[in-house]
C-alpha positions, 0 to 999 in steps of 0.5 A: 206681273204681265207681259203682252203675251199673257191673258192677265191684266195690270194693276194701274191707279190712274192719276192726274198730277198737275196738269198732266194725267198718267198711268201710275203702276208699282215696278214689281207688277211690270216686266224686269225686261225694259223692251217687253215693259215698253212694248206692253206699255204701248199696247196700253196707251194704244200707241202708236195711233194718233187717236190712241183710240184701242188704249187708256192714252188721251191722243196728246202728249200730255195724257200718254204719261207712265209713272213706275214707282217702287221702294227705295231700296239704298236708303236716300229716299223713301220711294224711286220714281222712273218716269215714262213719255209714252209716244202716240202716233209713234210707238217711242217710249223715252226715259230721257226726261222727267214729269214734274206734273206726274211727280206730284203724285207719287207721294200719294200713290206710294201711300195708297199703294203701302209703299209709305205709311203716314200718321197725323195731317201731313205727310213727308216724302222724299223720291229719288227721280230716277230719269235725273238722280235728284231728289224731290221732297213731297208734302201732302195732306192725310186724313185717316192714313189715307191721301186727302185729295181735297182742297182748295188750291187751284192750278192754271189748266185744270179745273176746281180745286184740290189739296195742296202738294208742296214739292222741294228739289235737291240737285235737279240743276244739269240732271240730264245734260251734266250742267246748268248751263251746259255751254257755260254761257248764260247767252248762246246765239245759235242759227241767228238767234241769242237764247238759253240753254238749261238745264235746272230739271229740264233741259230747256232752249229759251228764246224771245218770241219777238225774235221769231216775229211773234207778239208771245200771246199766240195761241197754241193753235195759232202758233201748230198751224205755223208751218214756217215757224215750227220747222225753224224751231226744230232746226234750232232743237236739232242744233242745241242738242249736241251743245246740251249734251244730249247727243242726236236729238232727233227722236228725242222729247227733249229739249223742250223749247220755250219762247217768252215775251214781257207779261200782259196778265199780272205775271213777272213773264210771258211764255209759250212752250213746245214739249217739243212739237205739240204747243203746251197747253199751260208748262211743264212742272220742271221746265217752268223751273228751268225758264224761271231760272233763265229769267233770273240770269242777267244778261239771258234773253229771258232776264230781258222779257222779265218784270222784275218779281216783287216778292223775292225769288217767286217768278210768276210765269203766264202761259195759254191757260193762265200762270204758274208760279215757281221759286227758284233761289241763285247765288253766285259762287266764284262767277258762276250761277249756282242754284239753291233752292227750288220749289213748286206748289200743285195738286193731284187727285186719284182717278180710277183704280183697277186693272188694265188690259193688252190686246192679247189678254 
């Protein structure tokens, strides 16, 4: 265990998950107490500095990510993951949200860390998402008893390839604001302008980019130095917290904000994505779950940009970096949407495996 005002080190396995990349440490080597966990895990990230230059954080939000992970002790998953948004030009450490990317891998990080044993090919893992109370089930690939991170499924927004990590949810719909549609409506019209608000993993506001006057294919650059448009997009975020259920959203990483349009690359759906000021470079694991539900509400701002998916349930959604496919079943249960299957495909690899330092060490 280490606190800030120790010489000692960290144990830490940095690993990109998806397309995002975190610091992944088991709950027993980090302070009990939340406050001195956070402000070490500041110090290591190097927040609060727009360049995180005196910590392992990478001066995005993307990169500034903490993964806690221990053994679970109630017998309905095999490990518990908390998930962390480390801030970075603002000393913020939020638990209010999960990280479907870093959630890919956990599976392998418990099974370096001894937390899971596996035989044969494949193994199984079922991790209770603490920041929500659902349940992810991970599928990955062994070899020797160890993860084999080697392969050749390749994911938009990161180069080459890996092996591949198959991730089910079970009961992830309204984890953080109570409900799916956590007005009751699958269309709401807020400030002016009709959108989603959902909750299926991640609380996200859906909207059509035409609205705002925007094609949809912006780039994210385009789109950060539009000065007009993101202080409207924030006005919007401020006023569809409370109706979410999220209560004063001001310092808050949630909810995300997606705007979509119809595709022009191949896909079912166009999307551009505030995670929730920085202009996301591709989309989240768990938010691109919640916009392809959107998409396959009839009557949802999103159903209109939709091009009907030709292989079921499958939503193929494009983004800066190119696409991301999620599944994602719905049944109508007494007039209401109701989820029953969700479901995603990404990688991870192990980065580098050591001990990492506060400045008082």
């Amino acid at each position: 265990m280490c606190s800030v005002d120790n010489v000692a080190g960290v144990r830490t396995m940095v690993m990109r998950g998806g397309s995002s990349k975190g610091l992944f440490f088991l709950a027993s080597e980090l302070p009990v107490d939340p406050t001195d966990r956070d402000q070490l895990l500041m110090e290591l990230m190097g927040t609060p500095d727009a360049r995180q230059i005196d910590g392992m954080g990478g001066a995005h939000p993307l990169t500034s990510k903490v993964a806690i992970v221990a053994r679970c002790e109630h017998g309905t998953a095999d490990v518990d993951y908390l998930f962390l948004q480390i801030g970075v030009g603002e000393a913020l450490v939020t638990d209010r949200q999960n990280c479907g990317n870093l959630l890919a891998g956990i599976g392998p990080f418990a099974l370096e860390r001894g937390l899971i044993t596996a035989t044969g090919g494949q193994a199984t893992t079922r991790i209770h998402m603490l920041n929500s109370d659902g349940i992810a089930t991970a599928g990955f690939a062994v070899a020797a008893g160890a993860p084999q991170y080697a392969g050749n499924v390749a994911i938009s927004g990161v180069p080459g390839t890996a092996a591949p990590i198959t991730l089910e949810f079970e009961d992830i719909a309204g984890g953080t604001s109570g409900e799916l549609l956590p007005t009751g409506n699958i269309s709401d019209t807020v400030g002016g302008i009709d959108m989603t608000l959902i909750d299926n993993g991640m609380p996200v506001v859906v909207m059509r980019a035409a609205d705002f006057g925007l094609s949809g294919y912006e780039s994210c650059a385009e789109l950060e130095a539009n000065g007009a448009l993101r202080s409207r997009l924030e006005e919007l975020r401020l006023q569809a917290g409370p109706l979410m259920n999220l209560g004063e959203v001001a310092t808050a990483t949630i909810p995300k904000l997606t705007l979509v349009a119809p595709p022009q690359a191949g896909g079912h759906i166009s999307t551009r994505t505030f995670i929730p000021h920085r202009c996301h470079q591709a989309i989240g694991v768990l938010g691109a779950v919640s916009v392809a539900t959107a998409a396959l509400l009839r009557g949802s701002p999103a159903a209109a940009e939709l091009r009907r998916p030709s292989d079921g349930d499958l939503v193929t959604l494009e983004h800066p970096s190119g696409t991301f496919d999620a599944l994602v079943t719905l049944e109508d249960r007494e007039g209401r949407p109701e989820v029953i299957r969700a479901g995603i495909v990404r990688t991870a690899r192990k980065l580098m495996d050591g001990v990492v330092y506060p400045r008082q060490y």
